[in-house]
N, C-alpha and C positions, 0 to 999 in steps of 0.2 A: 238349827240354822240361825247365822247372825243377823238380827234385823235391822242392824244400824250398821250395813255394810252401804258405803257411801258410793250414789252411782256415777257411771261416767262423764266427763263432761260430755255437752252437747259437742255434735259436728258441726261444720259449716255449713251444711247440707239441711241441717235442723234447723239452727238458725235462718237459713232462708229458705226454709218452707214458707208457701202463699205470696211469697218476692221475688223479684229476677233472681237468675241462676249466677247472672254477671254482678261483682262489684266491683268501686273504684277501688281504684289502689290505695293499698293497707288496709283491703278487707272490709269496706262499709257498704254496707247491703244496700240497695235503692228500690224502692215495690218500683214495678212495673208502671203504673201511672205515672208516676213521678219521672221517668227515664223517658217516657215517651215525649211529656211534657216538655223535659228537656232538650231533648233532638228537636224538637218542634221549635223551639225558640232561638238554637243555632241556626237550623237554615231559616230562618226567618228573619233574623239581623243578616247574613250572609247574602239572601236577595237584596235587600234592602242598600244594603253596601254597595253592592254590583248596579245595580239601577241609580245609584248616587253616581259612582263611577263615569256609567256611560254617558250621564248625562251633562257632568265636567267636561268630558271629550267634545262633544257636541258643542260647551259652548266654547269652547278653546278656538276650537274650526271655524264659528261661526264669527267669532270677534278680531284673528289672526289676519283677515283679509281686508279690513277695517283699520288694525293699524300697520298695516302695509301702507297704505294708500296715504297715509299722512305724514308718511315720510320727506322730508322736503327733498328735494332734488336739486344738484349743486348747478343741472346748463336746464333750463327752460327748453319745454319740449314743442315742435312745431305741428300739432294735432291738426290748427285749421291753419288753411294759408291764412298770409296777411296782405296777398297780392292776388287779383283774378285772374283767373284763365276768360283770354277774350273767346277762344272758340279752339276747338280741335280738329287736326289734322290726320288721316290714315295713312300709316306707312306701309309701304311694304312689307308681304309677309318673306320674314327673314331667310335667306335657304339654309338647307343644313347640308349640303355640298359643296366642300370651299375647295379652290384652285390649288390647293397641296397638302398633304398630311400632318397631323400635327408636332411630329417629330421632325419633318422640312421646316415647319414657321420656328419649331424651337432653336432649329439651326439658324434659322437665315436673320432671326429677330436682331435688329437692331434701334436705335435712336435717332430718329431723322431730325432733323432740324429747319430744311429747307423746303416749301411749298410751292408748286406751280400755280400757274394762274386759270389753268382749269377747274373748270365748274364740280362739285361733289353730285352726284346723284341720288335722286331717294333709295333709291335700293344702297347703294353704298351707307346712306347715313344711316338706313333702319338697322343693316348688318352690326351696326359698330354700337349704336344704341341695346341691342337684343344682346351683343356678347356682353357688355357693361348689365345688365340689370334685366333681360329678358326673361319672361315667365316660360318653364321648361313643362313644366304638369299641371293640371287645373287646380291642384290644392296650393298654386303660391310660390311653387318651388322655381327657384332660378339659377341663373349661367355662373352668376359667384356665391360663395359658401358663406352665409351668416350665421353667426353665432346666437344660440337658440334661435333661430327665424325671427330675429328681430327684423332685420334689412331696414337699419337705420340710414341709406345714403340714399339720397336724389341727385338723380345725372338731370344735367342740363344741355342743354344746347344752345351756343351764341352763334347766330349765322350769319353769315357774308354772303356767300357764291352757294347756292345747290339750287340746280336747277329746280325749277316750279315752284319753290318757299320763298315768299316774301323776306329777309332780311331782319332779324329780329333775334329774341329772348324767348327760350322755350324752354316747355319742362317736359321731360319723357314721362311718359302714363303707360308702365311695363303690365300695367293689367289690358289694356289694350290695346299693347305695341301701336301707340299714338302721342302725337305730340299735343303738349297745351301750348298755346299761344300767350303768351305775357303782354303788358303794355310796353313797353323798351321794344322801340324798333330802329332807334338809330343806330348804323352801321360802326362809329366812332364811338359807343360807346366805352369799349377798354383803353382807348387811346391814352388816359391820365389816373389808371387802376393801381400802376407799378406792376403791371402782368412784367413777364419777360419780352423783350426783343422778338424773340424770336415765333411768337405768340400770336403776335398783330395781325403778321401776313399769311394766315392761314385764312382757309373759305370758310374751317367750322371749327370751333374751341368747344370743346365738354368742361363742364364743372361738376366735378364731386363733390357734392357737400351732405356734411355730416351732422344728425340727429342724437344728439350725445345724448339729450334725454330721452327718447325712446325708449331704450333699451335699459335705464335704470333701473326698473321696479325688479326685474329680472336677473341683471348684470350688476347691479350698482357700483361698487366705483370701477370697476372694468367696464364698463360701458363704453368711455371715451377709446380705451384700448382695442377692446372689439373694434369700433367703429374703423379704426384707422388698420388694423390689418383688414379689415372688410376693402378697403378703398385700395389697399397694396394687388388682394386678388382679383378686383375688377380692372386693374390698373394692367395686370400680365394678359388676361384677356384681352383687353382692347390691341391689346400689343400685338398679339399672336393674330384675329381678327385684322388687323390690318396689312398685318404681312403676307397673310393670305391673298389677299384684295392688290396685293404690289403696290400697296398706299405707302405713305408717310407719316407715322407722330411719334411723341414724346411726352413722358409722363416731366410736370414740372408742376414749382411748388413758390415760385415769386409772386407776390399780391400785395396789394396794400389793402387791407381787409375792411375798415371803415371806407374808402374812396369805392372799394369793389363793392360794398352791398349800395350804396347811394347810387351807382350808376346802374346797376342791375333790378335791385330792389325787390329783391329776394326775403324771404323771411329772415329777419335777423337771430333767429332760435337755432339757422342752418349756418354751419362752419365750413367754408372753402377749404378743401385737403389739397384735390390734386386739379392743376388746367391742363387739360391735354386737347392741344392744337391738333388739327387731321385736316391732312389733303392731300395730294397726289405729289408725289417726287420729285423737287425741282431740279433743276440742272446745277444748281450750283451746288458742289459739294457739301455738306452740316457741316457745319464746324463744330469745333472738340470744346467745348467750354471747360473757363480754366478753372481752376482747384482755388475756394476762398481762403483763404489761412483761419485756421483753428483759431 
């Protein structure tokens, strides 16, 4: 028998006896300590990563709403008046059964021009005020559609003629279908605004004015854009609202915009869009106002 017969090499299996059964690639054994070790150190930086993570996030969210708010804003926004309300007024609660359908007012809607010299009534004025800017459900929601629920525009009221109101400058208060009372009580007041002609001789003129900055933070440069279709859909309401009622008005847009805050005295933050004169139908035909040249 040869006793210098040379024996096998070892297996892999030899060689890792007393060590994991697994090794890395190209065959390097790891003892089992050592592998445990090592999965232990993976998830251990992998938490550690994930908890850095989260914590970026947080301060992302946390610091995001901080430089929002520093953003400067191109129209100064009208937060507090800069004019008092002397006292408030309760209007009538507005009906929701009007004298024709709403595909009758869309027919019959037209553009009046001409005022009688009868008195407005409160129920008429609250109707016209509640379609312009009334509150429809208790969370806010109203008679026109704004964009994200800004509802940057305040309707006004300049009165002449409505029975039982003093003669004056008001602001609609749509969260309690109520008027506020301004200091301007003279009746001449638009007489030297550059309102239109046709404007004067009504008993009650609405002003749309618009909060461009409001809506910024939300809107930013569509802000002003929102604003002024917001004033377009308030503008067909009041229209249809009065056609209803067999009233009178017209959406118009002539002002002298420094003469009209001085005689009003309105917050200057608010932008005059649209005047719409309202009263009852006068006898003399509107006239067709003519075309300016481009």
């Amino acid at each position: 028998m040869d006793t210098n017969t040379t024996p096998p090499p070892p297996t892999k299996e030899d060689l890792c006896s007393g060590v994991c059964a697994q090794c890395l690639k190209g065959g390097f054994p790891i003892p089992k300590t050592l592998l445990s070790f090592f999965s232990l150190a993976c998830l251990s930086i992998a938490v550690v990563l994930f908890v850095l993570l989260v914590q970026a996030k947080r301060d992302g969210l946390k610091t995001t709403p901080t430089a929002q708010t520093v953003v400067a804003t191109p129209w100064p926004s009208a937060k507090t008046r800069s004019y008092s309300i002397q006292n408030t007024i309760a209007l009538p609660k507005p009906s929701l059964i009007g004298g024709m359908s709403v595909e009758q007012t869309l027919h019959e809607r037209r553009s009046r021009r001409t005022f009688s010299d009868k008195s407005v009534t409160m129920q008429e004025l609250s109707q016209l005020l509640w379609s312009a800017q009334g509150f429809t459900d208790p969370t806010g929601k109203r008679t026109a559609p704004s964009a994200r629920s800004v509802y940057p525009i305040t309707v006004f009221a300049f009165v002449k003629n409505v029975t039982g109101l003093t003669p004056g400058f008001y602001e609609y208060l749509p969260g309690t279908n109520s008027l506020g009372k301004t200091a301007v009580t003279d009746p001449k007041a638009l007489d030297n605004t550059g309102v239109e002609a046709t404007v004067l001789p009504a008993p009650v003129t609405f002003f749309l004015m618009a909060d461009y900055g409001k809506g910024y933070q939300m809107l930013k440069d569509g802000a002003r854009e929102g604003a002024i279709l917001e004033v377009g859909h308030i503008g067909e309401n009041m229209y249809l609202e009065t056609e209803s009622l067999h009233m009178a008005t017209v959406v118009t847009e002539g002002f002298d915009a420094v003469k009209l805050q001085a005689a009003l005295q309105y917050d200057p933050a608010l932008h005059p869009v649209y005047v719409v004169p309202f009263g009852h139908i006068g006898v003399a035909p509107s006239p067709t106002p003519t075309a300016k040249p481009l």
